[in-house]
Structures are given as structure tokens and as C-alpha cells.
LUMZATI-689916 format. One line per 4 residues: number of its first residue (from 1); their letters; for each residue x, y, z of N, C-alpha, C. Coordinates in nm, 4 decimals. Example, Ala and Ser with C-alpha at 12.3 -4.5 7.8 and 13.67 -1.06 7.14 Angstrom:
// residues 2
1	as	1.3190 -0.5690 0.7800 1.2300 -0.4500 0.7800 1.3200 -0.3300 0.7800 | 1.2850 -0.2250 0.7080 1.3670 -0.1060 0.7140 1.2900 0.0030 0.7870;
//
This chain:
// residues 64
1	xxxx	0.0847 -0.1174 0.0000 0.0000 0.0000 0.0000 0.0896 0.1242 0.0000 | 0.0519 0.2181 -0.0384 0.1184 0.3154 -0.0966 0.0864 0.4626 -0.0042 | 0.1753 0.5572 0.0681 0.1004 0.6401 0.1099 0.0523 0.7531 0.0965 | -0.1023 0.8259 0.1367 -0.1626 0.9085 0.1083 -0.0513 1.0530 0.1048;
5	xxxx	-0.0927 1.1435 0.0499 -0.0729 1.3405 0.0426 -0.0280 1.3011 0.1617 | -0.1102 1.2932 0.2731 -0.1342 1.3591 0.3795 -0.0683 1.2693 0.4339 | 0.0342 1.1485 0.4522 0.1279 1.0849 0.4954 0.2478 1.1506 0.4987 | 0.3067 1.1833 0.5849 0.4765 1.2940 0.5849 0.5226 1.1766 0.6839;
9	xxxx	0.6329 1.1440 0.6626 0.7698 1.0645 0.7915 0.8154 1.1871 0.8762 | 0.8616 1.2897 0.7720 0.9252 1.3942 0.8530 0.8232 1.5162 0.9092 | 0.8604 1.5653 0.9894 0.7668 1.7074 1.0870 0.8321 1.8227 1.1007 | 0.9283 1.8519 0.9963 1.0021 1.9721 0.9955 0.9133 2.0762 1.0296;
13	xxxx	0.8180 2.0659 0.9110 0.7229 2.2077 0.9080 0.6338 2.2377 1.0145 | 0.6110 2.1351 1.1026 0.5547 2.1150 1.2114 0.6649 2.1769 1.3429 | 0.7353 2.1484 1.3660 0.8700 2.1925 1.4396 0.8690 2.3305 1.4471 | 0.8866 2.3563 1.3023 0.9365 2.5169 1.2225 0.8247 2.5857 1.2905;
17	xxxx	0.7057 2.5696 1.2971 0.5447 2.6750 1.2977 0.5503 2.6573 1.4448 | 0.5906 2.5432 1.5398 0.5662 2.5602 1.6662 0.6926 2.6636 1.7394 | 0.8050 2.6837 1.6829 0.9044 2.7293 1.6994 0.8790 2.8676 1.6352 | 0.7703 2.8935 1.5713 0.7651 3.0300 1.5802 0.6634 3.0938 1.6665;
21	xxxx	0.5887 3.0013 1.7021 0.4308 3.0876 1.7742 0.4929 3.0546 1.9101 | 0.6134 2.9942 1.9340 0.6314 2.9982 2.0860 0.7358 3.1548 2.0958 | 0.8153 3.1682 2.0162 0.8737 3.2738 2.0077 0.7722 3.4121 2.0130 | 0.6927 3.3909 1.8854 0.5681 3.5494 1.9420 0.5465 3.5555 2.0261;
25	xxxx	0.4865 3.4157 2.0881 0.4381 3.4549 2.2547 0.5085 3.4820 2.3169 | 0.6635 3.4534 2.3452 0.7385 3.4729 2.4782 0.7541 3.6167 2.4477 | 0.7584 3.7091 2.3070 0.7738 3.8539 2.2888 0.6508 3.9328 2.3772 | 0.5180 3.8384 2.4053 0.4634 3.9651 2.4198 0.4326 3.9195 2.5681;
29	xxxx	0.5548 3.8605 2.6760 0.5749 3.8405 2.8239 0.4583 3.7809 2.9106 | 0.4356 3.7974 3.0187 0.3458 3.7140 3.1015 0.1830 3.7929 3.0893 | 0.1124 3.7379 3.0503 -0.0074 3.7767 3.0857 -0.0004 3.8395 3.1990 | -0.1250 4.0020 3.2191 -0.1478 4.0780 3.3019 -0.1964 3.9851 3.4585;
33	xxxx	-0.2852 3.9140 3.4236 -0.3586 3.8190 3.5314 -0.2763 3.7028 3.5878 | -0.1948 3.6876 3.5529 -0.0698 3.5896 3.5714 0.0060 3.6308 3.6868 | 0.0583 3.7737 3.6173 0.1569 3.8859 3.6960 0.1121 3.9260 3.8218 | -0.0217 3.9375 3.8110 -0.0957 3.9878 3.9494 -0.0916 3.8417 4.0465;
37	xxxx	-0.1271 3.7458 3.9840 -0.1425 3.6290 4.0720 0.0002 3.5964 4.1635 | 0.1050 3.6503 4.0900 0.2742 3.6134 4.0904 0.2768 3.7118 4.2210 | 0.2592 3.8216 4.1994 0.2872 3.9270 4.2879 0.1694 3.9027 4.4168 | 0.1097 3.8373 4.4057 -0.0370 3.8582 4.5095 0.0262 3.7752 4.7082;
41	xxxx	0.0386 3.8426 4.8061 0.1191 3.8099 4.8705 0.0427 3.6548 4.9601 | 0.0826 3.5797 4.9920 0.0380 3.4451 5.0225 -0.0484 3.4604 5.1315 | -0.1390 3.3931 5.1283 -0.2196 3.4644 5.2812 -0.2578 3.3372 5.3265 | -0.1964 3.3170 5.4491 -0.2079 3.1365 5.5106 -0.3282 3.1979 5.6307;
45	xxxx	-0.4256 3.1266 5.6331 -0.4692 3.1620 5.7252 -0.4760 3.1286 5.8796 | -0.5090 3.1255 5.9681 -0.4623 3.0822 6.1130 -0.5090 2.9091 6.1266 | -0.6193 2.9054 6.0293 -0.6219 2.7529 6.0998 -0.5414 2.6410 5.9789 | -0.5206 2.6909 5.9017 -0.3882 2.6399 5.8051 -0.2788 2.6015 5.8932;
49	xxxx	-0.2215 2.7107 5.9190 -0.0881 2.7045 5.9934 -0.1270 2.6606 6.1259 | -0.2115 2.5812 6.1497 -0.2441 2.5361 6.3481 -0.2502 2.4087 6.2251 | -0.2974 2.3590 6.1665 -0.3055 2.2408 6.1519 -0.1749 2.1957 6.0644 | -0.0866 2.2927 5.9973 0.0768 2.2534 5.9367 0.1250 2.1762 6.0751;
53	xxxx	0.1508 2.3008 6.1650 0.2171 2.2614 6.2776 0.1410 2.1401 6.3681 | 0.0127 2.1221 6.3549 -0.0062 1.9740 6.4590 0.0609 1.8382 6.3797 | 0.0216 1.8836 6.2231 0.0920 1.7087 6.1419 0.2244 1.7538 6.1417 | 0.3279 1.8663 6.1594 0.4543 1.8278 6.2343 0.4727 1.8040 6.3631;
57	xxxx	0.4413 1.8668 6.4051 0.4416 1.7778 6.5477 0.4567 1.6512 6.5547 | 0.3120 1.5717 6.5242 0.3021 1.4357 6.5000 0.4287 1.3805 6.4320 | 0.4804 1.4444 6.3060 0.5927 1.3855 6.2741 0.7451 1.3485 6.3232 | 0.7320 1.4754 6.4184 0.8347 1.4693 6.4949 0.8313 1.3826 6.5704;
61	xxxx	0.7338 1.3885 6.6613 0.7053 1.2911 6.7811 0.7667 1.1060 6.7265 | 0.6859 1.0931 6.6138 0.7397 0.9637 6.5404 0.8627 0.9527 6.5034 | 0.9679 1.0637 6.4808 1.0458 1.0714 6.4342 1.1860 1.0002 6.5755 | 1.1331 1.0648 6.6679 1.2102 1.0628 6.8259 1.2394 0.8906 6.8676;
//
């Protein structure tokens, strides 16, 4: 059997087109909503950090 047009072995041109639309994008830098999320300062709240510190605890304790 013989193969179709639309049979290629090679993916040059495929390579080539992804290697350029990754380049436009990195020109036009991080999305606005991205940047804000990056910069947005971490906010743990109190019963977060009471319950970090009881499963260390526990770990420690096992650890001894």
C-alpha cells in the first residue's frame, strides 16, 4: 500500500510553525492576570498554619 498526500515521515514544518508561535508569545511576556497572581502576597490563614504545625508535630514525635 502506498502512502496518502497527507502521509509525511518527517515534521520539519511542524517543528518550524511551533518554533515560531512559541517565540511570538514569549515577545509579548506574562499575561497581566498571571503577573498579578505572581505578585499577590500568600495569605495562610490561622487555621492552616495550626493544623501545618499539629501534622509536624506528630511527625516529629514519630520521628524521636
Amino acid at each position: 500500500m502506498t502512502r496518502s498526500i497527507i502521509d509525511h515521515a518527517e515534521q520539519a514544518a511542524e517543528g518550524a510553525r511551533m518554533r515560531q508561535f512559541l517565540e511570538i508569545d514569549r515577545r509579548g511576556g506574562m499575561h497581566p492576570a498571571v503577573d498579578a497572581l505572581v505578585r499577590r502576597p500568600a495569605e495562610r490563614s490561622e487555621a492552616k498554619v495550626r493544623e501545618f504545625l499539629r501534622i509536624d508535630r506528630e511527625e516529629a514525635r514519630r520521628d524521636e
